[in-house]
C-alpha positions as a Markdown table, in Angstrom:
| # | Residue | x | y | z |
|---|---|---|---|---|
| 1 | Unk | 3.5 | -16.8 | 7.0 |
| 2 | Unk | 7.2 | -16.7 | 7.4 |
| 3 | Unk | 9.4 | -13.3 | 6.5 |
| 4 | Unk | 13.1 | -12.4 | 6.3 |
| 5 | Unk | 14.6 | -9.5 | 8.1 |
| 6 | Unk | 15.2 | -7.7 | 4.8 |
| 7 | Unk | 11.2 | -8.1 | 3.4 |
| 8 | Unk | 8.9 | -5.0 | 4.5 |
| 9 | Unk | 5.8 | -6.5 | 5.2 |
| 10 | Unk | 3.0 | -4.1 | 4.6 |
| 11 | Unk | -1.0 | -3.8 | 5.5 |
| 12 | Unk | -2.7 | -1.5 | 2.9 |
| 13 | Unk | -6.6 | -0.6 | 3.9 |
| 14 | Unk | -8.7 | 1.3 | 1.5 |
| 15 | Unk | -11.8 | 1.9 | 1.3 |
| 16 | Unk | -13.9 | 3.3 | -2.2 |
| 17 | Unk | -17.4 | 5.2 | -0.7 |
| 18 | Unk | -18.4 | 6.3 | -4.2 |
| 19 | Unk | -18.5 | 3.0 | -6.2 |
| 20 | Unk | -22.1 | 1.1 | -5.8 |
| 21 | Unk | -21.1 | -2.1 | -6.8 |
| 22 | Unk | -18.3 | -4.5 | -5.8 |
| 23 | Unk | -17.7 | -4.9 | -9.9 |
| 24 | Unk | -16.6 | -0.8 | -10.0 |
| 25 | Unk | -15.0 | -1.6 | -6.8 |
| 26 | Unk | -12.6 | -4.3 | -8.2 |
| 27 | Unk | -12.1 | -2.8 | -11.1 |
| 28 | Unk | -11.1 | 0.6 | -9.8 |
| 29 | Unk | -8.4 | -1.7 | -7.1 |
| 30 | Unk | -7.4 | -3.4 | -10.2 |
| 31 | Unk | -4.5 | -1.0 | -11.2 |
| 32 | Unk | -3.0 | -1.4 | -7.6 |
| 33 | Unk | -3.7 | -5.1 | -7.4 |
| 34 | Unk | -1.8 | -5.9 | -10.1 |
| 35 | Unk | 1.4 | -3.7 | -9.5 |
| 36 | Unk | 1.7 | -4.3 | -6.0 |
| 37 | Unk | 1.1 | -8.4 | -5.9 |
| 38 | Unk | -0.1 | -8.8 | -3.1 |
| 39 | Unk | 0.4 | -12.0 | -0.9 |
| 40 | Unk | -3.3 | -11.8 | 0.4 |
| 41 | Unk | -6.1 | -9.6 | -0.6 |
| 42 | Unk | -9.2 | -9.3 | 1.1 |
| 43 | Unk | -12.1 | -7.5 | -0.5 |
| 44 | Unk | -15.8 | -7.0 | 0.8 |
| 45 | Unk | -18.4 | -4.4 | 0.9 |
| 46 | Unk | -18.9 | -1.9 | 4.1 |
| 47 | Unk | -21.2 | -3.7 | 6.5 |
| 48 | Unk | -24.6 | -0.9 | 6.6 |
| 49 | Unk | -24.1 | -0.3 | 10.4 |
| 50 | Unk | -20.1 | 0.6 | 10.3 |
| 51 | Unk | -18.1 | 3.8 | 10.2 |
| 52 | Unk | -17.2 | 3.2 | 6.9 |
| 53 | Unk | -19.4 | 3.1 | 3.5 |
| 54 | Unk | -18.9 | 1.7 | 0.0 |
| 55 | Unk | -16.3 | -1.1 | -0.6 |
| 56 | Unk | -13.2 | -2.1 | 1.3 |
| 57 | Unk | -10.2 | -3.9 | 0.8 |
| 58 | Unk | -7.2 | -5.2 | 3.1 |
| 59 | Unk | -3.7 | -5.9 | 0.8 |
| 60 | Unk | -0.9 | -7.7 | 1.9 |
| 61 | Unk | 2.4 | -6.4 | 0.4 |
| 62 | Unk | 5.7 | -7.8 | 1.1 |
| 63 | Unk | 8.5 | -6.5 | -0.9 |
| 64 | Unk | 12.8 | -6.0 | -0.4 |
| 65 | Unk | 14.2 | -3.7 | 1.9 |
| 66 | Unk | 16.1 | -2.4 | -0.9 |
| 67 | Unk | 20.1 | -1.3 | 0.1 |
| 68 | Unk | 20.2 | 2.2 | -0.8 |
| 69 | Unk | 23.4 | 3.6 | -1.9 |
| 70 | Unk | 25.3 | 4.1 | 1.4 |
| 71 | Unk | 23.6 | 0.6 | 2.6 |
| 72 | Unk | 21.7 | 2.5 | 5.1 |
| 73 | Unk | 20.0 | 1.6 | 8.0 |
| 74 | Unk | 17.2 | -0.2 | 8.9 |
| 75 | Unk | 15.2 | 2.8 | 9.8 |
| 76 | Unk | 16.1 | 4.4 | 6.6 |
| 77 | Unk | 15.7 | 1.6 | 4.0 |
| 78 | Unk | 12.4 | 1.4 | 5.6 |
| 79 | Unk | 11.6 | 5.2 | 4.9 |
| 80 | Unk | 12.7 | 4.8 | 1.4 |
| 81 | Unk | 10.4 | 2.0 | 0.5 |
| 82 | Unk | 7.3 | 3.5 | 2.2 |
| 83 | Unk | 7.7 | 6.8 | 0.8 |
| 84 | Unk | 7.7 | 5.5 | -2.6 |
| 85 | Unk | 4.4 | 3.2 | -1.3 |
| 86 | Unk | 2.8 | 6.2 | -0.1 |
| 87 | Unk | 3.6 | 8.4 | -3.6 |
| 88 | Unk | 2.0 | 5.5 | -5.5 |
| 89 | Unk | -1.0 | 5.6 | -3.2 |
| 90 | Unk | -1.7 | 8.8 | -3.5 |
| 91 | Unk | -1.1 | 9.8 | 0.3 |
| 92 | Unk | 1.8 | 12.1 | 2.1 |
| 93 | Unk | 5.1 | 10.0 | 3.1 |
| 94 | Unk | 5.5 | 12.7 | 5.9 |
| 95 | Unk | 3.0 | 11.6 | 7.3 |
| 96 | Unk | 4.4 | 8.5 | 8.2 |
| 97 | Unk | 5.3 | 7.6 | 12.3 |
| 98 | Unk | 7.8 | 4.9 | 12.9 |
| 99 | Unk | 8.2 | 3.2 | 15.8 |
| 100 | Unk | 10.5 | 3.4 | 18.7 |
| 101 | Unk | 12.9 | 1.1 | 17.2 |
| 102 | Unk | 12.7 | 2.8 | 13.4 |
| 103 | Unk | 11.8 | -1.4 | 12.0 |
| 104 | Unk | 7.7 | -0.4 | 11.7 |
| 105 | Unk | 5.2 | 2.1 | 11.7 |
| 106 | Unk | 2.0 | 3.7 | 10.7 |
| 107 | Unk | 0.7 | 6.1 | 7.9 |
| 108 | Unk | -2.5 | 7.2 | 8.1 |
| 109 | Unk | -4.2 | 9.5 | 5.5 |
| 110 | Unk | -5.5 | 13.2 | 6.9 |
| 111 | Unk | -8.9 | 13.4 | 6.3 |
| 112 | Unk | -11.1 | 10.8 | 3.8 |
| 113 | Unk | -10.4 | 13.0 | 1.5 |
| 114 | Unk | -6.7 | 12.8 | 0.7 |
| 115 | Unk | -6.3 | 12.4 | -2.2 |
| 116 | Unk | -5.5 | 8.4 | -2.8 |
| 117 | Unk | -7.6 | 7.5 | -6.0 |
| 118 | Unk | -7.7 | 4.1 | -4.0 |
| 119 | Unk | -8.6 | 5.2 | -1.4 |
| 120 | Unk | -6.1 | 4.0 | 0.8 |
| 121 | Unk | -6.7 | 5.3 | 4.3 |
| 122 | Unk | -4.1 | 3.2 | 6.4 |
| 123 | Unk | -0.7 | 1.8 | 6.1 |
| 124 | Unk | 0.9 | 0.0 | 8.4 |
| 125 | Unk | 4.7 | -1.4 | 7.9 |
| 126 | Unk | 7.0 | -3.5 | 9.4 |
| 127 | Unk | 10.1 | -5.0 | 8.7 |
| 128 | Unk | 10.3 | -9.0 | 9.1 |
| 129 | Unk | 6.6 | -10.0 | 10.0 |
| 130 | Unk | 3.2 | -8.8 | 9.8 |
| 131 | Unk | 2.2 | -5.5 | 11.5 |
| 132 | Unk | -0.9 | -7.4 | 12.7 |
| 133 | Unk | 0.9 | -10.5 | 13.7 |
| 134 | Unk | 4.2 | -10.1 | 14.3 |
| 135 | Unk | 4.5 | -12.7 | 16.1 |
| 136 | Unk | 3.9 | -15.1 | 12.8 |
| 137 | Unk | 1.7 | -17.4 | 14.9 |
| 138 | Unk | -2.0 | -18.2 | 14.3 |
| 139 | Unk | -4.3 | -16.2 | 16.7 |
| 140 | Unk | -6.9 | -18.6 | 18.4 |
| 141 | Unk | -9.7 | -16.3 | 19.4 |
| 142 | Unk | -11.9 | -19.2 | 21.4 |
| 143 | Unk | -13.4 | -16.3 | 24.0 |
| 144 | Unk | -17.1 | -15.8 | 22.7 |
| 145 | Unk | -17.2 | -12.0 | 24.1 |
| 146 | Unk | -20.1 | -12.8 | 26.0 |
| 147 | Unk | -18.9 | -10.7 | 28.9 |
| 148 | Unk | -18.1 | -7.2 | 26.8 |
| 149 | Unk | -20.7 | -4.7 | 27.0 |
């Protein structure tokens, strides 16, 4: 998937522990879902042997670095549109680490507890391509693993 320079291209993981079926699960992400728009969405219950319980889901967001009204810089357009990401989450913009060049970074909530009513537990942005593939290409994983421990 291609991106301009100016689109924020964002990774939203959450995770619902409390809901016992994947029809309270969507309907509790529904809210979100449909004000964010994601480009790709990703939903699936918590496999019984992981770290993680309940119901998670992976959202692709791309929205506008939006000029604030100095014009701004890179790194500070990108603040802007995450902190208002994180408020509608539910999780502390402070918390959020940019990288060394100010064009991506991380937020990742405190504890499981913090307070995102969708449970949003990771956000990771970047401006232009996809935090988990920024270099837009298709990954061809062909190694079996057969040689990790």
């Amino acid at each position: 998937m291609r991106f301009s320079s100016d689109d924020l291209v964002c990774r939203i993981a959450c995770n619902l522990e409390q809901v016992h079926t994947a029809d309270e699960a969507m309907r509790a992400w529904l809210p979100l879902v449909s004000e964010l728009r994601p480009v790709s969405a990703a939903f699936e219950a918590a496999h019984p042997d992981g770290l993680r319980r309940g119901y998670l889901a992976d959202l692709l967001v791309v929205s506008s670095l939006q000029d604030g009204a100095g014009g701004g810089s890179t790194r500070s357009r990108l603040l802007a549109a995450v902190d208002a990401l994180a408020v509608r989450l539910g999780l502390d913009p402070a918390d959020f680490e940019t990288d060394e060049d100010g064009t991506g970074g991380a937020l990742k909530a405190k504890d499981e507890q913090d307070g995102s009513p969708y449970g949003a537990y990771l956000v990771l942005a970047l401006t232009g391509a996809d935090p988990l593939n920024p270099d837009g290409e298709e990954k061809d994983y062909a190694d079996t693993g057969e040689d990790l421990p």
